[in-house]
C-alpha positions in Angstrom: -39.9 63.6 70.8 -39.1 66.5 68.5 -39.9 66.3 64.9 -35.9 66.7 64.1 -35.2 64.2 66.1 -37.3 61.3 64.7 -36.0 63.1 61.5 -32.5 62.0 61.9 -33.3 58.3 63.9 -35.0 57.3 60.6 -31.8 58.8 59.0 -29.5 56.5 60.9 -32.4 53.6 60.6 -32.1 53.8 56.6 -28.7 54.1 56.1 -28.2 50.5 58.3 -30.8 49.1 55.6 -28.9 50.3 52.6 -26.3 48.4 53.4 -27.5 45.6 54.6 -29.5 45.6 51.6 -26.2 46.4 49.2 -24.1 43.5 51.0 -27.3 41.2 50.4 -27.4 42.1 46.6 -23.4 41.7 46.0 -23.6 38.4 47.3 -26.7 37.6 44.5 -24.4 39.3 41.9 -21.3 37.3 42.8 -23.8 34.2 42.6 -25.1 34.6 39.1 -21.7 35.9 38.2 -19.8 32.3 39.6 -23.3 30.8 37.7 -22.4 32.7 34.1 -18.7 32.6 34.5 -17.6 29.2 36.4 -20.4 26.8 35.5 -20.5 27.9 32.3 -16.6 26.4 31.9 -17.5 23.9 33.4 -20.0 23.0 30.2 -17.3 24.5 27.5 -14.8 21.7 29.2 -16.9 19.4 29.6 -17.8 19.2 26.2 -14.1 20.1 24.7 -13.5 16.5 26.5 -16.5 14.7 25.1 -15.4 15.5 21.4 -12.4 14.5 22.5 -12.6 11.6 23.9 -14.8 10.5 20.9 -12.4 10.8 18.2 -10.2 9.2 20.2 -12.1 6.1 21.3 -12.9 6.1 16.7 -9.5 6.3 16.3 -8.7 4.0 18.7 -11.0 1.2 17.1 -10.0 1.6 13.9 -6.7 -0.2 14.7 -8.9 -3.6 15.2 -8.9 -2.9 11.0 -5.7 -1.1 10.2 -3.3 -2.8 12.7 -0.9 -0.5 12.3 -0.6 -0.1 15.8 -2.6 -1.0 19.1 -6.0 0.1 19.3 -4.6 1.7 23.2 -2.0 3.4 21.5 -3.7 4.6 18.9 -6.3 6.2 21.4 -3.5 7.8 23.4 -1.5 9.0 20.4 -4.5 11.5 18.9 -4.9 12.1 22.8 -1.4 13.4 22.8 -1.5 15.2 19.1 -4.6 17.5 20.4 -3.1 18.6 23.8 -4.8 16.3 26.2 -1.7 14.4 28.3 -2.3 10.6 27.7 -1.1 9.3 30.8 -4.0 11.1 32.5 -6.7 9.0 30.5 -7.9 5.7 30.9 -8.5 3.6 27.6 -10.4 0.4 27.8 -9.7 -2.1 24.7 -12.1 -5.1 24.4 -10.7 -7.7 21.4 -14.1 -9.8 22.5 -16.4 -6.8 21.4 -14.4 -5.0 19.3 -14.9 -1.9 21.1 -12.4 0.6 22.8 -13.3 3.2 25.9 -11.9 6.6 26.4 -12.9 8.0 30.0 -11.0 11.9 30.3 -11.1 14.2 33.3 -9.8 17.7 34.0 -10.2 20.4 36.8 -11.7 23.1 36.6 -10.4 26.6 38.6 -13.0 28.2 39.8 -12.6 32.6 39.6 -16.0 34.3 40.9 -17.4 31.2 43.0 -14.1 31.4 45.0 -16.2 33.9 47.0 -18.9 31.8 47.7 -15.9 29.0 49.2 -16.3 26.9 45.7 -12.6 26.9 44.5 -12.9 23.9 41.8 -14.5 21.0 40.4 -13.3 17.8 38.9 -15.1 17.6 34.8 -15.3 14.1 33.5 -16.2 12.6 30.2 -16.4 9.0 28.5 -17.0 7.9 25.0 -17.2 3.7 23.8 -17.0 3.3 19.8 -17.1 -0.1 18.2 -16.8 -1.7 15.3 -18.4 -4.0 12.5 -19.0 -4.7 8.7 -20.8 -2.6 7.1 -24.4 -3.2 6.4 -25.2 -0.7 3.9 -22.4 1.6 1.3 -22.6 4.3 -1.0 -20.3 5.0 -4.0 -19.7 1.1 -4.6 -18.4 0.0 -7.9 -20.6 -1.6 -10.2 -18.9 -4.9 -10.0 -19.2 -7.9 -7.9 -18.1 -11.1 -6.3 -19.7 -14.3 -5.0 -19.4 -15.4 -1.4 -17.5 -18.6 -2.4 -14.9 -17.1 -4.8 -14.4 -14.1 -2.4 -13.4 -17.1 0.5 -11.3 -18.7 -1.8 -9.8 -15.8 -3.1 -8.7 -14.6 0.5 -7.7 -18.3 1.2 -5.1 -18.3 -1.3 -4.0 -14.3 -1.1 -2.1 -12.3 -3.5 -3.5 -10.9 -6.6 -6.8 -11.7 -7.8 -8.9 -11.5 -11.2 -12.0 -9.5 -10.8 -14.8 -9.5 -13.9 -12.5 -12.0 -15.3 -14.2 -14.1 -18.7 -12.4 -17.6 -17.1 -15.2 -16.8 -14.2 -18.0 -16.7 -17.0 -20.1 -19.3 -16.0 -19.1 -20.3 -12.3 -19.1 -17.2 -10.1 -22.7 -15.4 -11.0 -24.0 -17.5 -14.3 -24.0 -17.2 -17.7 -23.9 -14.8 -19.5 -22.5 -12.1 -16.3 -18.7 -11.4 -15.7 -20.1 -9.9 -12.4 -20.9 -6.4 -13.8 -24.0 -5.1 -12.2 -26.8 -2.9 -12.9 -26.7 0.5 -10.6 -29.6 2.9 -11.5 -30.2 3.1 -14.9 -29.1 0.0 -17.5 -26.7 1.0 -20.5 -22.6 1.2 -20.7 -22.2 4.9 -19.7 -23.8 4.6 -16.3 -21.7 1.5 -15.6 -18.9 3.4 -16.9 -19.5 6.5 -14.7 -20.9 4.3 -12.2 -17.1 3.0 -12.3 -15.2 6.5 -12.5 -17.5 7.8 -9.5 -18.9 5.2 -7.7 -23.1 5.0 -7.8 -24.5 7.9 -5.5 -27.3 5.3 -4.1 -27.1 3.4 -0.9 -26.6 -0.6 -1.7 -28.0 -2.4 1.5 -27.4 -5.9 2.8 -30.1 -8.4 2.1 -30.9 -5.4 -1.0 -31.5 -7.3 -4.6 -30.2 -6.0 -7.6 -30.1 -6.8 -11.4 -26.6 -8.2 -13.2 -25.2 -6.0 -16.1 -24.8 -9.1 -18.6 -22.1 -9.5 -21.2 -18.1 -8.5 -20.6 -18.7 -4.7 -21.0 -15.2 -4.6 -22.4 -14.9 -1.2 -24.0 -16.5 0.9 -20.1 -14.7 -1.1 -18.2 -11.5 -0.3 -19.5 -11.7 2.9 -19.7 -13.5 3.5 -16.0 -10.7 1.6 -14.6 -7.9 3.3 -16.1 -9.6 6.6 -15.4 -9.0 5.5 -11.7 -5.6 4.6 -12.1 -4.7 7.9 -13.9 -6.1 10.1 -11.2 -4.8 7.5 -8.3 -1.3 9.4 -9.6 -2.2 12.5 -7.9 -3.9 11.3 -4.5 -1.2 8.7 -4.0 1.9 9.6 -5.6 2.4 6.2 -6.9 2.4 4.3 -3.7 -1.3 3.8 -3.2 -0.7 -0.4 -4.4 2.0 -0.9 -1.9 0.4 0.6 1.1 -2.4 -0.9 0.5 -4.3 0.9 3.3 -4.0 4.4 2.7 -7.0 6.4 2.3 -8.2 8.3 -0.3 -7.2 6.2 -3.1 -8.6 5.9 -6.2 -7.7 2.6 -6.4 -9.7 1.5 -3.3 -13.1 0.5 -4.5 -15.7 -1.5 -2.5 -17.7 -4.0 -4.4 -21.7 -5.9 -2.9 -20.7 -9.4 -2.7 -23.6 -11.4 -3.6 -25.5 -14.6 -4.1 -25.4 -16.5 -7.6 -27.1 -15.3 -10.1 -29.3 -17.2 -13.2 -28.7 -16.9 -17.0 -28.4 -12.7 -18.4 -29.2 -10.1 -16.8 -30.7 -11.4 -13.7 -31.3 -10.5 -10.0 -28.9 -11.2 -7.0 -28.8 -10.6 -3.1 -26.3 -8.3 -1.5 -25.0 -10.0 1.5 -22.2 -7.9 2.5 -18.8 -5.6 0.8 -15.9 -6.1 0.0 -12.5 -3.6 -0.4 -11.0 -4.5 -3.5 -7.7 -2.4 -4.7 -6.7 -2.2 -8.4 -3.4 -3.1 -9.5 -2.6 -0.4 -11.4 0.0 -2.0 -13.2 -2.1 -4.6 -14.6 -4.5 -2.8 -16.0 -7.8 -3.7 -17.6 -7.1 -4.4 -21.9 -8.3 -5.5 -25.0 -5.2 -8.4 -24.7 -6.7 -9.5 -21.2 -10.6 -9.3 -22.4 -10.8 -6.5 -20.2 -10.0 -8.4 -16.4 -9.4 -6.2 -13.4 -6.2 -7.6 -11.5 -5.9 -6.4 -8.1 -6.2 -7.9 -4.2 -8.5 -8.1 -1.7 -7.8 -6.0 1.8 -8.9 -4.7 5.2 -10.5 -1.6 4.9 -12.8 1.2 6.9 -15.8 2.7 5.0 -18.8 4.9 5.6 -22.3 3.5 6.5 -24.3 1.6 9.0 -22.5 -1.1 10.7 -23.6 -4.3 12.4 -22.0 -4.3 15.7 -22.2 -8.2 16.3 -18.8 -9.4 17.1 -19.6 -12.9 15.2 -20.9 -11.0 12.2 -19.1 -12.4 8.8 -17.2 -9.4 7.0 -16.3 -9.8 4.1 -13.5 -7.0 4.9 -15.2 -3.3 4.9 -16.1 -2.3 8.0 -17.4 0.7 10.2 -17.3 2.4 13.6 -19.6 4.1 15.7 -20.1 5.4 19.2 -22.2 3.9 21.1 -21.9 5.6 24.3 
């Protein structure tokens, strides 16, 4: 064999390679490209519907509280106000547990693994919240109510007198109208206490000391600080629907155990949402009693998700899948 033979049979020989080689290395390209490209929207969507279907399944739950519709509904409604077409979700609602399930799915169309014969793939997602009282709060009001008053109080409805001086003596002991110590002693930090709400964590089972004597002079002017700013958040209408958020006029109070003589220590065994009538203020005339009602109200904190837990009306949610 000539030399310019071989010369041009390893030509031919190469060339074949080349492309064999090429087609071989498209088809790894195409691969990583359907890896970047498809999968990766897979993840995005997957976990668009994961935030989605938790804040649905919390919004959801927060109708076992706010009953303003059903818990479904309410799941289905923020479905429907952030794009996601209700009818193609399933929403479990448990009254027993308190909890409501959101399960989502949407397909994903596939663009680079279409060469590879992968044309789509189904992308699910489920979230559970539930919900319970509240175990621990921060920004409560430096006032208070015992277990028995708050169950009679709820018993009988309507309005209800809270630091009242016909209570001295019965609800926490003499010497308390149910003012309590948060932080430091002295009538300015229960007066801001009142204004801002204290910037500690209370906790259930947690014992704190009573703020004795009627603290007249902070507590009228905390509470009417609330009820002048309630004018701005609420437009006036934050007493008659009594469950809007936001209000100044929505404070959440420990209730506790009975108390001894002066300033003396109690036990925090749960919260309560009281809301200030804000035309009854707090007065010299009235010895400085906070008229207002008890409600039904969500809060911030740790929860205890117990179905036969006692609330004493604030509560919480939280996913728990």
């Amino acid at each position: 064999m000539s030399l310019i033979k071989l010369f041009y049979q390893l030509k031919s020989s190469t060339k074949g390679s080349v492309i064999v080689f090429t087609a071989l290395a498209m088809t790894v390209i195409v691969g990583f490209t359907a890896l970047v490209v498809d999968v990766g929207m897979m993840y995005f969507t997957r976990g668009l519907l994961v935030k989605t279907a938790d804040a649905a399944a919390l919004a959801g739950v927060q109708e076992f509280v706010r009953e303003q519709t059903s818990p479904e509904n309410a799941a289905k409604d923020y479905l429907s106000k952030n794009g996601y077409d209700p009818d193609g979700a399933t929403v479990n609602v448990s009254e027993t547990n308190k909890t409501v399930e959101v399960e989502l799915e949407r397909t994903v169309i596939f663009s680079f693994a279409r060469v590879l014969g992968f044309n789509e793939s189904e992308v699910m997602a489920r979230s559970k919240a539930v919900i319970g009282p509240l175990v621990d709060a921060k920004g409560v009001a430096p006032l208070s109510i015992n277990e028995a008053t708050y169950d009679e109080a709820k018993e009988h409805g309507g309005n209800y007198e809270l630091k009242s001086i016909r209570w001295q003596n019965q609800d926490i002991g003499p010497g308390n109208y149910g003012a309590l110590q948060l932080g430091e002693t002295g009538a300015n930090v229960y007066k801001n206490n009142i204004k801002d709400g204290y910037e500690g964590i209370i906790e259930e089972e947690e014992f704190i000391d009573t703020e004795p004597g009627n603290m007249e002079d902070p507590t009228i002017e905390g509470v009417n600080h609330l009820i002048d700013i309630s004018k701005d958040c609420c437009d006036g209408g934050c007493y008659e629907g009594s469950k809007k958020p936001n209000c100044s006029l929505l404070i959440y109070i420990p209730v506790i155990t009975t108390g001894d003589q002066g300033r003396t220590e109690v036990q925090v065994i749960g919260f309560a949402a009281f809301l200030i009538d804000p035309d009854n203020p707090p007065n010299e005339e009235n010895g400085a009693t906070i008229t207002g009602k008890f409600i039904r109200s969500i809060g911030q904190g740790e929860i205890n998700p117990d179905p036969e837990a006692k609330s004493y009306g604030v509560y919480g949610v939280k996913l728990i899948e």
